[in-house]
N, C-alpha and C positions, 0 to 999 in steps of 0.2 A: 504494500500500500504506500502511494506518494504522500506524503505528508500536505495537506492543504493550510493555507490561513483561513479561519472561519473567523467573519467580524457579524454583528447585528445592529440594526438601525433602525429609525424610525421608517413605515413604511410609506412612500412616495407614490404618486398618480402613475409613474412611470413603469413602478412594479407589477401593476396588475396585470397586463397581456401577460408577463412571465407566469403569475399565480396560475390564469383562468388556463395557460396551456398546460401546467403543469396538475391543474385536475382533472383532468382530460384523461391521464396517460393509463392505460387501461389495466397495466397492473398495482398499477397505484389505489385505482378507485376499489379494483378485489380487497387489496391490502387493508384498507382503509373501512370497506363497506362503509362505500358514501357515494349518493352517486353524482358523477359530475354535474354541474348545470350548466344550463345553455347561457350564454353570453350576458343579455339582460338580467337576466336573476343573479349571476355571478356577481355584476359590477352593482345592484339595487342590492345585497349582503352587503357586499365591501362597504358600503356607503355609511348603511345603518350602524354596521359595528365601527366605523369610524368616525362616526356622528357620535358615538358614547365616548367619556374621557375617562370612563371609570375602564377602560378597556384596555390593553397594554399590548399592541400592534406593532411585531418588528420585523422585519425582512431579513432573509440570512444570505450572508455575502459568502461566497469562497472565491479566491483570488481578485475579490474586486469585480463578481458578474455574480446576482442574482440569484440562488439555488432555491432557495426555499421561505418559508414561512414561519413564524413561532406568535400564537397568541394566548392570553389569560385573563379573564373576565369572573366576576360574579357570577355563581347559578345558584338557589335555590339556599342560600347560605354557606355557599362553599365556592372557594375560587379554583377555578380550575385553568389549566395550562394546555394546550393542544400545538403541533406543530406539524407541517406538511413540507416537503423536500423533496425536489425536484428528480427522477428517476436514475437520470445520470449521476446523481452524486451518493446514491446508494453503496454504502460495502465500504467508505470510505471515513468514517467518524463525525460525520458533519453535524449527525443529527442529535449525537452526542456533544461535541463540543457547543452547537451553539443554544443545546438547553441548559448547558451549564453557565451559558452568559447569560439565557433569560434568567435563571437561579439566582443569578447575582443580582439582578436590574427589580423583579420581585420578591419580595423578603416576608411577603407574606405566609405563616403556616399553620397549621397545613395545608397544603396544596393538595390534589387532585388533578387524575386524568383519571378516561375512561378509553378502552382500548380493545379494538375486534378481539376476540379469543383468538381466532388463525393468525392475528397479525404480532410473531413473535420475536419479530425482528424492533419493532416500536416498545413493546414491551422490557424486552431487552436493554435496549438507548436508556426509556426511565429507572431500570433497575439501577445500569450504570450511574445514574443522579442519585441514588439514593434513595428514589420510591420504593415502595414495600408495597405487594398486594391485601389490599384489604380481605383478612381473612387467612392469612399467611399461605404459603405455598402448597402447601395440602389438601387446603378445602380454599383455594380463593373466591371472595363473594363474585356471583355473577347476574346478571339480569341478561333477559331477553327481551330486547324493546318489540313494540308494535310492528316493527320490519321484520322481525323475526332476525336481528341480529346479535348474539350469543357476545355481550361484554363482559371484561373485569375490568375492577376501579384498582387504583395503584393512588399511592399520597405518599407524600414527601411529609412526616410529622416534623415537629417543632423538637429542635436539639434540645436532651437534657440536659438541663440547666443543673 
């Protein structure tokens, strides 16, 4: 594996044709169980969740070109973290190094994601941060939403103090 520079920013109008193609990529959206959306609905998201300030929106850079996404919002009493990266830069620690910048840029905890059961490659990345499946490894809690998509939740607790 090449070694990359991974940096994260605020994200720009400029990044979105990268996002909206990189939801697109068909084994992304399997991985993901999510499915792409069409162009208007794409950029009418972006919009809303960047019309909220309580929202923390970065774009992840590898050598200075656009790779992916990382966001963390409010839900339900719980802030939760999600991140999407761009197919090409798979295999290579991206996804890993730049949750570890949004780790630093959020200092809220616990945190929270929620993550396809298949997709163990994501699961993986947050383990690397420090998440812990809620319900520990043995029995992790899972939900099946409405789509009929088999999740576990993973959270990053609050250092003992």
């Amino acid at each position: 594996m090449i070694p990359v520079t991974v940096q994260i920013r605020d994200v720009r109008d400029d990044d979105l044709d990268v996002f909206f193609e990189h939801q697109r990529e068909p084994k992304a959206v399997r991985m993901a169980a999510f499915p792409a959306r069409d162009r208007d609905v794409f950029l009418a998201h972006w919009a809303k969740i960047r019309a909220d300030p309580a929202n923390v929106l970065q774009a992840v850079l590898v050598d200075g070109r656009v790779a992916g996404n990382l966001g963390s919002w409010e839900q339900d009493g719980q802030r939760l973290v999600c991140y999407w990266i761009g197919q090409e830069y798979w295999g290579q620690g991206v996804a890993t190094q730049a949750l570890g910048l949004l780790l630093d840029l959020v200092r809220t905890r616990p945190l929270y994601a929620e993550v396809a059961v298949h997709n163990v490659g994501s699961i993986r990345v947050l383990e690397k941060c420090g998440f812990r499946l809620v319900g520990g490894p043995d029995e992790p809690h899972s939900t099946v939403g409405a789509d009929g998509i088999a999740e576990v939740t993973l959270v990053l607790a609050a250092d003992p103090a």
